[in-house]
DOKEZA-25652 format. One record per residue (C-alpha): residue number from 0; chain; x, y, z. Coordinates in pm, 1 decimal. Layout:
N
REC    k  c      east     north        up
REC  NUM  A         X         Y         Z
...
% end
This chain:
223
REC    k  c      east     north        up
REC    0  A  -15408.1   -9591.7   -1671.1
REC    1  A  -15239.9   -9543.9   -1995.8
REC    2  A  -15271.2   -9284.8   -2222.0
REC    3  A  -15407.2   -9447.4   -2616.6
REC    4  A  -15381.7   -9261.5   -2930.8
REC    5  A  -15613.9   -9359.5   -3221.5
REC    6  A  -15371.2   -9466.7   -3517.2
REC    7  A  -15543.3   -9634.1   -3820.5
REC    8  A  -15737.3   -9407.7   -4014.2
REC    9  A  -15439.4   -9113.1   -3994.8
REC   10  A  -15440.5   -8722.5   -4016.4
REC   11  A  -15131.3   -8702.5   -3943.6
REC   12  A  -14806.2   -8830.5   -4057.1
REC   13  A  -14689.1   -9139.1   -3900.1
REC   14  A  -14389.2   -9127.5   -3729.3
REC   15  A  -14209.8   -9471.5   -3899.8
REC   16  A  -14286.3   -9661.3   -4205.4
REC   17  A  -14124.1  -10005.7   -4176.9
REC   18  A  -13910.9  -10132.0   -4516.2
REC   19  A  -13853.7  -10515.8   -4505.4
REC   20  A  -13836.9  -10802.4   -4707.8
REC   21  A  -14160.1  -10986.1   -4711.8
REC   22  A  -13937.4  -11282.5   -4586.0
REC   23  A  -13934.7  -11086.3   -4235.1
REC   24  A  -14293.7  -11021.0   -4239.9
REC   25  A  -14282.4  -11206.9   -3860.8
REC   26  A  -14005.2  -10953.2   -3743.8
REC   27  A  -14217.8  -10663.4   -3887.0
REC   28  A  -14469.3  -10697.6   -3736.0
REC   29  A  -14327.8  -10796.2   -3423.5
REC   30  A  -14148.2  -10457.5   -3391.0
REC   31  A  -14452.6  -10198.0   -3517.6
REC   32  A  -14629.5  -10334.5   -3227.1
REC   33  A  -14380.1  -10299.7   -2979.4
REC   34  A  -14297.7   -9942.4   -3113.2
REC   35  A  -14759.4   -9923.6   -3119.7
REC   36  A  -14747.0  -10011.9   -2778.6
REC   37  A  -14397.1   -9728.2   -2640.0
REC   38  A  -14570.6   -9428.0   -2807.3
REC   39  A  -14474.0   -9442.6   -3246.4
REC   40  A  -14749.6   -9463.9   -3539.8
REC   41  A  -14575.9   -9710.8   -3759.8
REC   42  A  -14692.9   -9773.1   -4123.2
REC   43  A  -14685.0  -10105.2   -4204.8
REC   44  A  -14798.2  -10279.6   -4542.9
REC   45  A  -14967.1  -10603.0   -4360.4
REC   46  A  -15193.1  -10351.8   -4144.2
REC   47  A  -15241.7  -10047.5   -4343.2
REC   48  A  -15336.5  -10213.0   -4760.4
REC   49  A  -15664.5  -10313.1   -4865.7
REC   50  A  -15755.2  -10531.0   -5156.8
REC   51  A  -15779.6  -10347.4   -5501.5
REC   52  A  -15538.8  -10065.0   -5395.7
REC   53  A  -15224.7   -9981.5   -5593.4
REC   54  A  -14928.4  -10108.0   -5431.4
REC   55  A  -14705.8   -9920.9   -5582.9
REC   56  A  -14905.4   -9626.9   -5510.8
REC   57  A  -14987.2   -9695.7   -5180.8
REC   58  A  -14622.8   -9757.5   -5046.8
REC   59  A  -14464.9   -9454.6   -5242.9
REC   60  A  -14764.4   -9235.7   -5116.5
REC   61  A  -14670.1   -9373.7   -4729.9
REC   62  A  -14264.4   -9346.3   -4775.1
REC   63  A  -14354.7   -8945.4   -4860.7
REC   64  A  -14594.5   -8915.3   -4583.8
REC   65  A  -14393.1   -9100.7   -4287.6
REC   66  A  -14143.0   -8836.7   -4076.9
REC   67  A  -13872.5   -9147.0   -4106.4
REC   68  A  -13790.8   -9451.1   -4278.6
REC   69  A  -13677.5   -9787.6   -4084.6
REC   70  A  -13461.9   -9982.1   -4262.5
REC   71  A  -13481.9  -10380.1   -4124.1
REC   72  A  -13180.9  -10494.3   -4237.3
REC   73  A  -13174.3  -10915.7   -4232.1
REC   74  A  -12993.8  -11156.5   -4454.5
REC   75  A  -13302.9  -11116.4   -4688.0
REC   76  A  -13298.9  -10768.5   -4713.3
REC   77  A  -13101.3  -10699.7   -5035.6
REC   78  A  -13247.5  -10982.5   -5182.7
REC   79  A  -13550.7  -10838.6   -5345.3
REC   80  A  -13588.2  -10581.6   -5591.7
REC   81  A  -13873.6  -10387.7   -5375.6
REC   82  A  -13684.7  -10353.0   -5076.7
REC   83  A  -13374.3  -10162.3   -5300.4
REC   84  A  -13562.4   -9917.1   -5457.3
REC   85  A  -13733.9   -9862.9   -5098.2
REC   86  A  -13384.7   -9778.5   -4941.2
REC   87  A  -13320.1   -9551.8   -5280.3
REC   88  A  -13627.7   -9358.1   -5180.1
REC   89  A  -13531.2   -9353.4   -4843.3
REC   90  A  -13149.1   -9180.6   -4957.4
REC   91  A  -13335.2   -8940.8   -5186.4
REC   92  A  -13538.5   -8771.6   -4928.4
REC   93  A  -13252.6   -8769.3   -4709.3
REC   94  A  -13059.3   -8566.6   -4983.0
REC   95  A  -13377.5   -8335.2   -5061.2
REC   96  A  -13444.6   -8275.8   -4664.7
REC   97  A  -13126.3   -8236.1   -4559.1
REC   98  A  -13194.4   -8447.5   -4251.5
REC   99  A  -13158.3   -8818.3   -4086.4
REC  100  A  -13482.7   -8985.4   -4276.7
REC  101  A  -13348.7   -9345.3   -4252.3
REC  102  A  -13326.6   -9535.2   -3946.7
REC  103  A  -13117.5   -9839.9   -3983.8
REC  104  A  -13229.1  -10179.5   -3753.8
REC  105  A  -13019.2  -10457.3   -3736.3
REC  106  A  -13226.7  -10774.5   -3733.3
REC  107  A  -13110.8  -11157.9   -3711.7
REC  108  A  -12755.1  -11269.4   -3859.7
REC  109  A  -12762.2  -10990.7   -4117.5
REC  110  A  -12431.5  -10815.9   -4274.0
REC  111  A  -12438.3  -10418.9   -4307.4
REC  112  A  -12521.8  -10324.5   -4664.9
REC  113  A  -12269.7  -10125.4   -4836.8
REC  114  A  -12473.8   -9818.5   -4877.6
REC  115  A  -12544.9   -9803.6   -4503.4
REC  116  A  -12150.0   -9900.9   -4364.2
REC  117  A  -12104.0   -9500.7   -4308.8
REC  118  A  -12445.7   -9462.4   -4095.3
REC  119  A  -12465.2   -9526.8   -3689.3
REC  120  A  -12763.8   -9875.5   -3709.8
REC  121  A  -12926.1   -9973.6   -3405.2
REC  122  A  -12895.1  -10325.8   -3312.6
REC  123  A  -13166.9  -10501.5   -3243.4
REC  124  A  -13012.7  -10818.2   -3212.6
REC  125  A  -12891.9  -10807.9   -2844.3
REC  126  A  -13064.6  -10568.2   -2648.3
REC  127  A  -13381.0  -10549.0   -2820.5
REC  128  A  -13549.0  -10328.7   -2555.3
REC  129  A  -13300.1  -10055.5   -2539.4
REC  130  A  -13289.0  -10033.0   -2945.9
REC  131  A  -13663.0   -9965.0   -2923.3
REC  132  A  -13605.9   -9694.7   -2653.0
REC  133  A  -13380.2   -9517.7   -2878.4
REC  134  A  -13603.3   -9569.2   -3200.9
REC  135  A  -13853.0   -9362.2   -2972.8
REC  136  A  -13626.0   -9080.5   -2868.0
REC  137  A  -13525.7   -9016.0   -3153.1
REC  138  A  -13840.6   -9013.0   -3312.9
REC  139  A  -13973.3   -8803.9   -3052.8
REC  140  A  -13687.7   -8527.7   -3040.9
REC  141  A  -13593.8   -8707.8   -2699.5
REC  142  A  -13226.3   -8534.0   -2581.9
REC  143  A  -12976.0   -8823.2   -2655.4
REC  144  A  -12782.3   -8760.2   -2383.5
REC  145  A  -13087.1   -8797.0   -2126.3
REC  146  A  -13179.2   -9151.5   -2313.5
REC  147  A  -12844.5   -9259.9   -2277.3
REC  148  A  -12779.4   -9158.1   -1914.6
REC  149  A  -13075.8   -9369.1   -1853.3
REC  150  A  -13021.7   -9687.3   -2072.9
REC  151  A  -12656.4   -9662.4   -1915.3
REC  152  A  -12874.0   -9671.0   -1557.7
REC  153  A  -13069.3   -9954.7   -1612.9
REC  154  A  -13102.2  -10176.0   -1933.3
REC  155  A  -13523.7  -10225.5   -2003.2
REC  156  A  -13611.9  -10607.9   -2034.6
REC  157  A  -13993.3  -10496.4   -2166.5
REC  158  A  -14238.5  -10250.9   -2282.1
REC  159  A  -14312.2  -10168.2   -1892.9
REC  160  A  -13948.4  -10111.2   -1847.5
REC  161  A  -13933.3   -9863.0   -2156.5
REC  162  A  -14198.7   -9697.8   -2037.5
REC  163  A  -14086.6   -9604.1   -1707.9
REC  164  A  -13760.6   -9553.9   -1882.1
REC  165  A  -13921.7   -9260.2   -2101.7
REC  166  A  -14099.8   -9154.1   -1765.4
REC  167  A  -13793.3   -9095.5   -1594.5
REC  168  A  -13636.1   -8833.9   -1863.0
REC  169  A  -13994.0   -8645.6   -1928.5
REC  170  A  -14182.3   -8806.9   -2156.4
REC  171  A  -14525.1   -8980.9   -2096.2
REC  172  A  -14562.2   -9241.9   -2357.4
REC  173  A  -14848.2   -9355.0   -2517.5
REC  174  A  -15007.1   -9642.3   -2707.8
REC  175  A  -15113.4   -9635.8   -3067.8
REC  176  A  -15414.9   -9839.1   -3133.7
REC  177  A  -15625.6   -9880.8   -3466.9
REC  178  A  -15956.7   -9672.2   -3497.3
REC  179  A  -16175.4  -10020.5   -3428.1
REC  180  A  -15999.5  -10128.3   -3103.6
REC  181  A  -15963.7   -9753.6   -2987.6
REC  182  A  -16372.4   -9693.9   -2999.9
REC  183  A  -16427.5  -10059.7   -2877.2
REC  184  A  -16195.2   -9980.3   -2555.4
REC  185  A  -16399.5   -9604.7   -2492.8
REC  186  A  -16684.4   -9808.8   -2517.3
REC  187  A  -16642.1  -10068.0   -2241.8
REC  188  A  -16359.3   -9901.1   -2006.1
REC  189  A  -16207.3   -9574.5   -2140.2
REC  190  A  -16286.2   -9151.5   -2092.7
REC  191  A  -16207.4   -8988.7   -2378.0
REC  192  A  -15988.4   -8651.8   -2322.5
REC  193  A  -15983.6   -8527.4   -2742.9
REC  194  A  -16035.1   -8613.7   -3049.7
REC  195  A  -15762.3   -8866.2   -3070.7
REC  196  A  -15662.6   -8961.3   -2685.9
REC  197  A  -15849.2   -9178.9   -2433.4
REC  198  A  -15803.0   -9285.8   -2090.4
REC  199  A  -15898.8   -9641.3   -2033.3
REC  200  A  -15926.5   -9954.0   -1795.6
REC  201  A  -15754.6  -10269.1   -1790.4
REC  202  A  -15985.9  -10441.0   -1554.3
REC  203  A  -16293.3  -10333.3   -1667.7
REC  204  A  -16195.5  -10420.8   -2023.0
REC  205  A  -16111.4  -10758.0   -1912.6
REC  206  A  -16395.0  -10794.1   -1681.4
REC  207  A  -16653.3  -10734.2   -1940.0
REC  208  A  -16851.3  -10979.7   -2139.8
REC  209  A  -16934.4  -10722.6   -2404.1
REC  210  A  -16546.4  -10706.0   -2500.4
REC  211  A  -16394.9  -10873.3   -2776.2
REC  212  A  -16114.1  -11133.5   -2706.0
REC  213  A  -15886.6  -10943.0   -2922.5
REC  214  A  -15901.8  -10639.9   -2728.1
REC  215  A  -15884.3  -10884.0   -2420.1
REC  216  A  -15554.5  -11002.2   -2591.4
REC  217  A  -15440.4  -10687.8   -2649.4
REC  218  A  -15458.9  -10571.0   -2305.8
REC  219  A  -15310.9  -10853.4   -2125.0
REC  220  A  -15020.6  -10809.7   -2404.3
REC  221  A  -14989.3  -10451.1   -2241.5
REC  222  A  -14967.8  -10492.7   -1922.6
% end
């Protein structure tokens, strides 16, 4: 069983809005749903906008509201206007907090910005796995020393790899899922414990005609 938090319609602050360059709209989204599926809310514009909303609004509003700010740093990154004053934003709240706010990821054959040559970047790049393990910790308050000692153990190859990972220092991770695919999974194959967290099924979700083949997807992605 895994443990399933609902995730789209928020009342709390996600843990990681993602700040890219619509050029890596593929690698995006490709690493919100791996961090979805090992236990982080990520914000990202492709999921979260609607048509006729302010995107200025609806970005600035989101960079205040997210705990930190992931910085996917590619060749197109400091191409665009957008993604610079993103990364300003980023540095401001970081001065006004007085805390770590942006999370540099190293993505594709990409050369470290001059703003960010002073700051520790995870690289993505090589072991993609482990990066998203640390991502985690450190977005959970994880102890660095006990997610260390255990990527230095054993290097994960998978989401079922970071998950037992997290298992063996504590923490019992989670998946994010949207409101619509949380309340279709409770419906067919799931025991709701709160508000916000579920048990559910794989084989009963896959099992039943009444399921949608995205959810079907979904689950098979999982597990």
């Amino acid at each position: 069983m895994m443990l399933i938090e609902r995730g789209a319609r928020r009342t709390a602050k996600p843990n990681i809005f993602i700040s890219h360059s619509s050029r890596d709209k593929a690698a995006a989204v490709n690493l919100a749903t791996t961090l979805n599926f090992c236990a982080l809310d990520v914000w990202l514009d492709e999921w979260e906008l609607e048509m006729g909303q302010s995107l200025t609004d609806e970005i600035a509003k989101a960079m205040d509201h997210s705990r930190y700010i992931a910085i996917l740093i590619t060749e197109n990154y400091n191409k665009t206007v957008w993604t610079k004053t993103e990364y300003k934003k980023a540095l401001a709240r970081e001065q006004k907090e007085g805390r770590t706010v942006m999370l540099p990821l190293l993505v594709g054959e990409a050369v470290i910005p001059d703003f960010l040559e002073d700051k520790i970047y995870v690289d993505l790049r090589t072991d993609y796995f482990a990066g998203v393990t640390k991502i985690v910790g450190m977005a959970h308050g994880l102890s660095q020393f006990r997610v260390s000692r255990a990527l230095s153990a054993r290097t994960p190859q998978g989401v079922h790899d970071v998950w037992r990972l997290l298992e063996s220092i504590g923490f019992e991770p989670y998946v994010v899922l949207g409101s619509d695919d949380f309340d279709e999974m409770l419906k067919h194959g799931g025991k709701l414990l709160r508000d916000d967290y579920a048990h559910f099924y794989p084989n009963a979700l896959l099992d039943s005609a009444a399921v949608s083949e995205h959810v079907k997807s979904l689950v098979r992605e999982l597990f």
